[in-house]
N, C-alpha and C positions, 0 to 999 in steps of 0.2 A: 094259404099263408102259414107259414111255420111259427109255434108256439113257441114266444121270448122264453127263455128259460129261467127258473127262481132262483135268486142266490141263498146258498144252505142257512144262512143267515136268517132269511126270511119268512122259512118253513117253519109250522109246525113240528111239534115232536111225532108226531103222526103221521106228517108229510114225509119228514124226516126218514121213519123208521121202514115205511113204504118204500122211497128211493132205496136205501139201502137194501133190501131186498130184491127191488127190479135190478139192481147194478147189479149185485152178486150172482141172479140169474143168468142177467147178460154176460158175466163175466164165466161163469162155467160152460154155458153153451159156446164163449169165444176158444176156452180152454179144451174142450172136448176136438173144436175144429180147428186146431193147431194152429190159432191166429193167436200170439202168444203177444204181439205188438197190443193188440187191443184189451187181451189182458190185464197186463198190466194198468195200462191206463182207467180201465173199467173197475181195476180191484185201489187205484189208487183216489178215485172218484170216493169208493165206497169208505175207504180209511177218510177221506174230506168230510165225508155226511156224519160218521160218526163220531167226528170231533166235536160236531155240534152238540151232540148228543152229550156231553161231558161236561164237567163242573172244573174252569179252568183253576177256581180257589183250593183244589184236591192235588196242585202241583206247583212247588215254590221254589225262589230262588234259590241258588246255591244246591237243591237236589240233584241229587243222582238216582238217572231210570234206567231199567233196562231197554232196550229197544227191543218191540217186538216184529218178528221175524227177523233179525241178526242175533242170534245164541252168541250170547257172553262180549256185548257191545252192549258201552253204558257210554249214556248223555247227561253231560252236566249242565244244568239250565240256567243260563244269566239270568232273563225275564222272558215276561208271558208278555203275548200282544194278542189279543184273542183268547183264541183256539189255537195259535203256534207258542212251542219254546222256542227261544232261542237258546241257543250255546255251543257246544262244541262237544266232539266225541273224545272220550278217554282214551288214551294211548292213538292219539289219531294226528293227524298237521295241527290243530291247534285251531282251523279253519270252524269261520263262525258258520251255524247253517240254522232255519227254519225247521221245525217239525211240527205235525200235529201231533196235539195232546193223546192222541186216541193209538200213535203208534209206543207211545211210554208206559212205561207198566214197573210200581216200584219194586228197586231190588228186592228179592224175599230170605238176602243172610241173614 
């Protein structure tokens, strides 16, 4: 019988930091065997565990982040629900979208 799985929510900081590690493993070895679908998924897994891992009261309305991994794209954050911003990207449709906290990182002008 296959082991229900934890929601990142429920984990330890320990558990936590453990998953991210096994993701990231899984996610180089998916990388190394040109399985680029599972990649992704597996490194998007690892950005989900890490949000946990974050203090969403360190990101407030009305800020501007950079996004990490898209150089010189910035998110303006309505509100926090969780571990997600919400808002919309600058110079972008205007389209509202979820992020984890753990992919914002503030501007450094």
């Amino acid at each position: 019988m296959e082991q229900q799985e934890r929601r990142y929510s429920e984990m330890s900081r320990h558990e936590l930091q453990q998953e991210i590690a096994n993701l990231k493993e899984k996610a180089r070895k998916a990388e190394q065997l040109g399985i680029v679908n599972e990649f992704a998924v597996l490194e998007r897994k690892a950005l989900m565990a890490q949000a946990y891992l974050m203090n969403p009261e360190d990101y407030k309305s009305g800020g501007i982040y950079a996004i990490e991994g898209d150089p010189g794209v910035f998110f303006k954050v309505d509100y926090l629900n969780g571990v997600f911003a919400w808002g919309y990207r600058l110079g972008g449709e205007g389209q509202e979208e979820a992020l984890p906290i753990s992919l914002l990182t503030p501007d450094k002008k």
